[in-house]
C-alpha positions as CSV (number, residue, x, y, z in Angstrom):
1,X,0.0,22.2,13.9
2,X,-3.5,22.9,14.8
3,X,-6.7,22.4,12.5
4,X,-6.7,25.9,12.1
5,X,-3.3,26.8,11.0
6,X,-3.5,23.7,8.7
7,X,-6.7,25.9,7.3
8,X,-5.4,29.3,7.6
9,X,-2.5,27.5,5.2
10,X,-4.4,25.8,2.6
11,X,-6.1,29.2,2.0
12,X,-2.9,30.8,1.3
13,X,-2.6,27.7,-1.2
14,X,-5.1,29.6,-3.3
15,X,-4.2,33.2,-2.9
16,X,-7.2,34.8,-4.5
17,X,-8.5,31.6,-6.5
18,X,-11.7,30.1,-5.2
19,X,-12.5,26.6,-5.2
20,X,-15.6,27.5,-7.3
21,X,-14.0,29.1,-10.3
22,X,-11.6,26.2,-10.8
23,X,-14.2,23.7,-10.6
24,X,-17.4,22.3,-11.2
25,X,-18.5,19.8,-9.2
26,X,-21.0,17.6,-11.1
27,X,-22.3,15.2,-8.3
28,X,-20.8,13.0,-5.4
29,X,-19.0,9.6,-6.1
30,X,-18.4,7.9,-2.8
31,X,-18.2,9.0,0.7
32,X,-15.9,7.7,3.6
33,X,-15.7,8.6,7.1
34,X,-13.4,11.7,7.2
35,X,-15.2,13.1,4.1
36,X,-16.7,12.9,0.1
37,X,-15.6,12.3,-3.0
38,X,-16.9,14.5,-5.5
39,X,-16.4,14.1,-9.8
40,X,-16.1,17.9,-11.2
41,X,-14.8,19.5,-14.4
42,X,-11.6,21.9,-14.1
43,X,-13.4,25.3,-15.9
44,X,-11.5,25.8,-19.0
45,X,-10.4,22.7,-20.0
46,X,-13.0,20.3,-18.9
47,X,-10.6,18.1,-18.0
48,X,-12.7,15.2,-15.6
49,X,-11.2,15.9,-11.9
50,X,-12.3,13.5,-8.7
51,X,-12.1,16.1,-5.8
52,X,-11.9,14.6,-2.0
53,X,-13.3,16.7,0.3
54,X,-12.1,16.5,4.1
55,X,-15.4,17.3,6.8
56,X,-13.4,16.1,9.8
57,X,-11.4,19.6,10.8
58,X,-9.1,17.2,13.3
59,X,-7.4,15.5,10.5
60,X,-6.7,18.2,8.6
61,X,-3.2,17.7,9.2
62,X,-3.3,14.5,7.5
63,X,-5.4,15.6,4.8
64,X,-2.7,18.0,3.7
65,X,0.6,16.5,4.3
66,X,-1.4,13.4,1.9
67,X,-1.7,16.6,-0.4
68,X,1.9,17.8,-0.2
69,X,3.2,14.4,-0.8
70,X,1.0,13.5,-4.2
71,X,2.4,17.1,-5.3
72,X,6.0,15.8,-5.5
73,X,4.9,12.6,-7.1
74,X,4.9,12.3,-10.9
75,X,4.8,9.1,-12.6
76,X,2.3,7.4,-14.9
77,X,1.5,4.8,-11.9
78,X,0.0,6.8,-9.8
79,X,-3.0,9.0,-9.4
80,X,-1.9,12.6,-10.5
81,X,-2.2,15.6,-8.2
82,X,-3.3,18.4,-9.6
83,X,-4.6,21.2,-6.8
84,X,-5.5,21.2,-2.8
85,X,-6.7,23.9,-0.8
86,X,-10.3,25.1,0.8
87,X,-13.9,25.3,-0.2
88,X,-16.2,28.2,0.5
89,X,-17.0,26.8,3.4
90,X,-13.8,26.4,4.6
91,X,-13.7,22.1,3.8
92,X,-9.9,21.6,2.6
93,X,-10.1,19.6,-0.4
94,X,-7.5,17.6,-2.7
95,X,-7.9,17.8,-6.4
96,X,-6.7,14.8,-8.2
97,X,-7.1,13.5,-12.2
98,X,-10.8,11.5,-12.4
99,X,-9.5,8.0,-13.4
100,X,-12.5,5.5,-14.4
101,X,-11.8,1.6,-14.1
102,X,-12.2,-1.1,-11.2
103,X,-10.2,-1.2,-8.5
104,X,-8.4,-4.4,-8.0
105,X,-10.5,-5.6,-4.5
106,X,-13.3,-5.8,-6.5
107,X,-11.7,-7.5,-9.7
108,X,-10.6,-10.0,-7.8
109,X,-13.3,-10.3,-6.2
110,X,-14.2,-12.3,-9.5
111,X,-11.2,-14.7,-9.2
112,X,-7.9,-14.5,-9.6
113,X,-5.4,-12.6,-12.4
114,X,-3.8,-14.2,-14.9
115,X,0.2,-15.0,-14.3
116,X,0.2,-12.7,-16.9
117,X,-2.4,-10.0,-15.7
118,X,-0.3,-10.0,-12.1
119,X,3.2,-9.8,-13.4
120,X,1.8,-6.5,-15.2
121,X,0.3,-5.0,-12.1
122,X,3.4,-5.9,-10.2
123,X,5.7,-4.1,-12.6
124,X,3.3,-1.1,-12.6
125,X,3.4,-0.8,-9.2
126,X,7.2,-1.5,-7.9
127,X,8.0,1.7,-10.7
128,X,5.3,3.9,-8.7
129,X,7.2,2.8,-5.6
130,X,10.5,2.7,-6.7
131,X,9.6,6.3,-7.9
132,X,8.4,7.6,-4.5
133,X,11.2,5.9,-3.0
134,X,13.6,7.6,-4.4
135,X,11.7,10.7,-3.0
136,X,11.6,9.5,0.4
137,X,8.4,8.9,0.3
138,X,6.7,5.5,2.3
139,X,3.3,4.4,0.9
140,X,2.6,2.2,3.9
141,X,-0.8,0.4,3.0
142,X,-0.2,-0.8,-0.2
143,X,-3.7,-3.1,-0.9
144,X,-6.4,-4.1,-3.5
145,X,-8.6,-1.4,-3.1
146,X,-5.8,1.2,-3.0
147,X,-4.8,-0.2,-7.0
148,X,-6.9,0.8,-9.8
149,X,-7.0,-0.6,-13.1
150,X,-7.6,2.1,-15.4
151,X,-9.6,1.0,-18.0
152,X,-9.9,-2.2,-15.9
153,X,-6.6,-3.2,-18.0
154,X,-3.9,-4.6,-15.2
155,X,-1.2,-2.6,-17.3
156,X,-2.5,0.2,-16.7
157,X,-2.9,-0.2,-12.6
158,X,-2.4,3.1,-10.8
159,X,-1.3,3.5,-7.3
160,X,-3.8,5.9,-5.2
161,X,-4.2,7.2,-2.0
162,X,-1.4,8.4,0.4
163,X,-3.2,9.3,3.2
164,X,-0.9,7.6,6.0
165,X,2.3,7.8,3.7
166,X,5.9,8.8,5.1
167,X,7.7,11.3,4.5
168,X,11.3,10.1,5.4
169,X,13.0,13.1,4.0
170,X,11.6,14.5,7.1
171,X,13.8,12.9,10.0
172,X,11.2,12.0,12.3
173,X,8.4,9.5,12.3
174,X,4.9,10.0,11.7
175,X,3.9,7.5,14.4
176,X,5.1,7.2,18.2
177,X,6.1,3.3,19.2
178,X,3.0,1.2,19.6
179,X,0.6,3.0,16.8
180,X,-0.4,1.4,14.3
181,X,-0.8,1.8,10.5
182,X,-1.6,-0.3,7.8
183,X,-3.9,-2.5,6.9
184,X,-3.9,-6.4,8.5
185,X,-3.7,-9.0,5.9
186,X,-0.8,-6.6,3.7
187,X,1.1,-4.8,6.8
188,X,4.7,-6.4,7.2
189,X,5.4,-7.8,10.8
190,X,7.2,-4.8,11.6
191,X,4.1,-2.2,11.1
192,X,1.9,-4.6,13.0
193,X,4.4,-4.6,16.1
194,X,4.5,-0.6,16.0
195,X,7.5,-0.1,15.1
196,X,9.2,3.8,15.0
197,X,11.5,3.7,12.3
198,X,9.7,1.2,9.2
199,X,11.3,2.1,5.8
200,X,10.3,1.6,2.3
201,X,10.4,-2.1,2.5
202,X,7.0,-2.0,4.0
203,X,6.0,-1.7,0.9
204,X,7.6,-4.3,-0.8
205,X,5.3,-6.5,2.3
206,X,2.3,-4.7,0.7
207,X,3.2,-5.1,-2.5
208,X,4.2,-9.2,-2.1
209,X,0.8,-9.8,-0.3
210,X,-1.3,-7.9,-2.9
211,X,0.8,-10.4,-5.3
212,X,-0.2,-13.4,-4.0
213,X,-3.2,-12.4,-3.2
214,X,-4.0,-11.5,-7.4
215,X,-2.3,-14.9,-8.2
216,X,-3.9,-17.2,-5.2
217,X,-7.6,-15.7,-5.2
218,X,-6.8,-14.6,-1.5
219,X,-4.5,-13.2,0.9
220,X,-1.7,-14.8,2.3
221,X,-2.8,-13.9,5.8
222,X,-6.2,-14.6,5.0
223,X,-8.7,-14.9,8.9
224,X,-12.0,-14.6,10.2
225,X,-10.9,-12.1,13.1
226,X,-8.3,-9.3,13.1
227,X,-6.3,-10.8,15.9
228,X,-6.3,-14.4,13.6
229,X,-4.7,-11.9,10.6
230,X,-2.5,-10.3,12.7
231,X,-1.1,-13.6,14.6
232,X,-0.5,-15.2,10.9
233,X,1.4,-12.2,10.0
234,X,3.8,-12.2,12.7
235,X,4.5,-15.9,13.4
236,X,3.7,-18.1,10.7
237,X,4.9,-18.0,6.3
238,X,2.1,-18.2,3.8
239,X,1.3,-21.2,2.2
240,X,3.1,-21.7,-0.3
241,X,2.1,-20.4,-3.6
242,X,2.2,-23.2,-6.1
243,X,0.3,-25.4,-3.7
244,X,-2.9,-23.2,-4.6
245,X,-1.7,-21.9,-7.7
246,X,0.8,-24.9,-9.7
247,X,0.7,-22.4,-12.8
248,X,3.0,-19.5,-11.4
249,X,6.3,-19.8,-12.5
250,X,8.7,-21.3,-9.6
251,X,10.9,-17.5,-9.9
252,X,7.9,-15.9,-9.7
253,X,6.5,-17.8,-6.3
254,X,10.2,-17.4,-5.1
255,X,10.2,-13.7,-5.7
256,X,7.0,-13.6,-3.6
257,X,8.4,-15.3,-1.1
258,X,11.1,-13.0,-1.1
259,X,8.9,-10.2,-0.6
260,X,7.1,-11.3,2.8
261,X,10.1,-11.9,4.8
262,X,9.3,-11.8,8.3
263,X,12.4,-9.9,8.3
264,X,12.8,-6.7,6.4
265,X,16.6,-7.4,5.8
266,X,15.8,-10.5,3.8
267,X,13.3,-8.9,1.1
268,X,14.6,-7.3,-2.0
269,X,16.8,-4.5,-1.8
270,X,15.0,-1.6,-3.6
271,X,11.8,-1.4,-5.7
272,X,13.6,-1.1,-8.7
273,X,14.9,-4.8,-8.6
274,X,11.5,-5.8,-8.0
275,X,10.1,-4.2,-11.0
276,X,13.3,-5.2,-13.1
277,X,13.2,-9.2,-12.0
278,X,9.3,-9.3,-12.2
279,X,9.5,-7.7,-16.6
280,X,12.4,-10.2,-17.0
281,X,9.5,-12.9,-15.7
282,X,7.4,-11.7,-18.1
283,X,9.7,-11.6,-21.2
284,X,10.4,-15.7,-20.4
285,X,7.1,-16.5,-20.2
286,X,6.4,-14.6,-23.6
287,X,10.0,-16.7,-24.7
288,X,9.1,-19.9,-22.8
289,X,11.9,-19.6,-21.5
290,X,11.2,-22.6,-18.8
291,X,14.9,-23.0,-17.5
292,X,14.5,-19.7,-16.7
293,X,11.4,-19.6,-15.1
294,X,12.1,-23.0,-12.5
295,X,15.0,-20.9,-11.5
296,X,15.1,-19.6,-8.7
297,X,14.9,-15.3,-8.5
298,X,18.2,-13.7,-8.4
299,X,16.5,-10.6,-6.7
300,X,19.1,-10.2,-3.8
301,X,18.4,-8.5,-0.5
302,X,20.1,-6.0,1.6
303,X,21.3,-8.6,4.0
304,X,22.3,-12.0,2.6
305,X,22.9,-14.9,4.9
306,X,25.3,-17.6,3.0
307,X,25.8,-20.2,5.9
308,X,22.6,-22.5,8.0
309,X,22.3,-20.9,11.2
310,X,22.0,-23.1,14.4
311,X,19.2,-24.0,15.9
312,X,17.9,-21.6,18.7
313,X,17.6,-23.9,22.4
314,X,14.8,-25.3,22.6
315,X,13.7,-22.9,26.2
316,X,14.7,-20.3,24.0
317,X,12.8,-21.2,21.0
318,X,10.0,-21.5,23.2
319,X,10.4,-18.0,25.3
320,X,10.7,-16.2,21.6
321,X,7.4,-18.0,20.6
322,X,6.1,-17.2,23.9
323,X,6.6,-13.5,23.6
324,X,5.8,-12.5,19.9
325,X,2.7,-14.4,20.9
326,X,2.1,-12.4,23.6
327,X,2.9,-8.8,21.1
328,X,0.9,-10.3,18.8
329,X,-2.2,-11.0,21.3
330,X,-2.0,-7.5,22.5
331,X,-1.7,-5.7,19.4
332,X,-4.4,-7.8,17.4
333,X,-6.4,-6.3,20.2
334,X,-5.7,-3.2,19.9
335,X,-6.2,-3.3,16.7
336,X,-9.6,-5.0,16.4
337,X,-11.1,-2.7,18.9
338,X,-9.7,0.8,17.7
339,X,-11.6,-0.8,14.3
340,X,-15.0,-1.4,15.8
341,X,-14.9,-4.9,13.9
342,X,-13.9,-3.9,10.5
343,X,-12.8,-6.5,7.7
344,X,-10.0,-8.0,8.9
345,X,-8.2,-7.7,5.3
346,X,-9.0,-4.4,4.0
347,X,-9.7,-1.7,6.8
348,X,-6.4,0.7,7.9
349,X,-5.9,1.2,11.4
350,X,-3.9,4.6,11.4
351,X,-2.0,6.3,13.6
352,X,-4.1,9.5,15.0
């Protein structure tokens, strides 16, 4: 769809509504590179809205299937949509509920959560994804800086911005083999490889690396270059979690295991589990409940493997290290220089 049936659409959004007598814009609160971010009123209610404004016409198409997505989501964990469609000048914009707090980059930023403080952000956020899940809907760069904590209270962390989300409802993917989207550091192996046909449990990646990341004080995949993030993520485990933080529960570092599998199979089966194993954490801490908590997590996968499986050859061990090297090489590459040298942990390399 071209930028200007994309437009031409957004205004029938609107019908004869303008942008201007819906809202009132009250001054600018960030700005990125495909647009603004503006904090308005709604006329008649004065309800606080944050309006994102899109100046790049070429990703319109992005802009509003983000838009059309966040329309079918409702749950208390993520940002609430509440109107998209066109300015005066023709800018397609996405209205969404103003939320003030601290987004979690910058939280931890101050040092790590509480066991706690992260158990509560991880039950917020597997229910927002279990939520969207069920919808067919693929986050696909779950991160820090895409969590806010409302109020800067970690039970009240709220998922935002779906801008390279999937729509699996859809039947065909949003990126051709090769692309990439995510962000290094919290994309699962299978994202950074560019694969067609990633599912939800690219999110439960995300959602494990943001995790340990809140518990540890830094990211599993942590690196000074994109193609050092990007190598850890596809061929090596993160150190383990109770070497840098002894505190967390056994279950808990277990489940986080869990979560960055190398391969998707071997994570937890849904969302839901997630968010069910990591409140039954939380209620044995409150109990101290310690048998329960050197356990390890009962959170099963998709695909269970019961029985050791032999060793690979050694030539063939070595020609599999060889070549996941070599993807790895080549796509940290690609990577680093579609970014222009961006932070290795925290800037999304999308899929055009």
């Amino acid at each position: 769809m071209s930028a200007s049936t994309t437009i031409a659409r957004l205004r029938e959004v609107l019908a004869d509504d303008t942008f201007a007598a819906r809202y009132e814009v009250l001054g600018e609160a960030g700005r990125g590179g495909m647009g603004t971010l503006h904090r308005a009123n709604e006329r008649g209610s004065a309800r606080p809205v944050a309006i994102k404004v899109l100046h790049e016409p070429a990703h319109a198409d992005r802009f509003t299937r983000e838009a059309e997505l966040l329309e079918r989501l409702s749950h208390p964990a993520i940002v609430s949509y509440l109107g998209h469609g066109v300015t005066s000048d023709g800018s397609a914009y996405l209205a969404m509920a103003w939320l003030d707090g601290e987004d979690l980059a910058h939280r931890l930023d101050r040092g790590a959560l509480s066991v706690p403080e992260a158990i509560a952000v991880g039950v917020r956020l597997a229910e927002a994804l279990a939520h969207a899940h069920d919808l067919g809907i693929v986050h696909r760069d779950i991160k820090p800086s895409n969590v806010l904590l409302v109020d800067e209270e970690p039970r009240l962390a709220t998922l935002l911005d779906f801008g390279i989300a999937k729509d699996t409802t859809r039947g065909e993917p949003l990126t051709a083999t090769g692309q990439l989207v995510g962000t290094p550091g919290y994309m699962a192996p299978e994202q950074a490889l560019g694969a067609r046909d990633v599912d939800f449990r690219v999110d439960l990646f995300g959602l494990g690396a943001l995790l340990y990341h809140a518990l540890a004080g830094e990211p599993p995949f942590a690196g000074r270059q994109t193609m050092e993030v990007l190598a850890r993520v596809l061929m090596t485990d993160a150190p383990p979690l109770r070497e840098l933080c002894p505190e967390v529960p056994p279950r808990l570092a277990d489940l986080i295991r869990r979560l960055l599998a190398r391969e998707p199979a071997e994570r937890p089966a849904t969302a839901t589990a997630v968010a069910v194993e990591l409140h039954a954490i939380g209620e044995a801490i409150a109990a101290g409940d310690l048998a329960s908590l050197d356990a390890r997590s009962p959170v099963t996968a998709i695909t269970r493997v019961d029985r050791p499986v032999a060793p690979a050859p050694r030539s063939r061990r070595r020609t599999v290290a060889l070549v996941v090297g070599g993807l790895a090489l080549a796509v940290a590459v690609t990577l680093a220089i579609a970014m222009n040298g961006g932070d290795a942990t925290d800037t999304p390399a999308v899929d055009a």
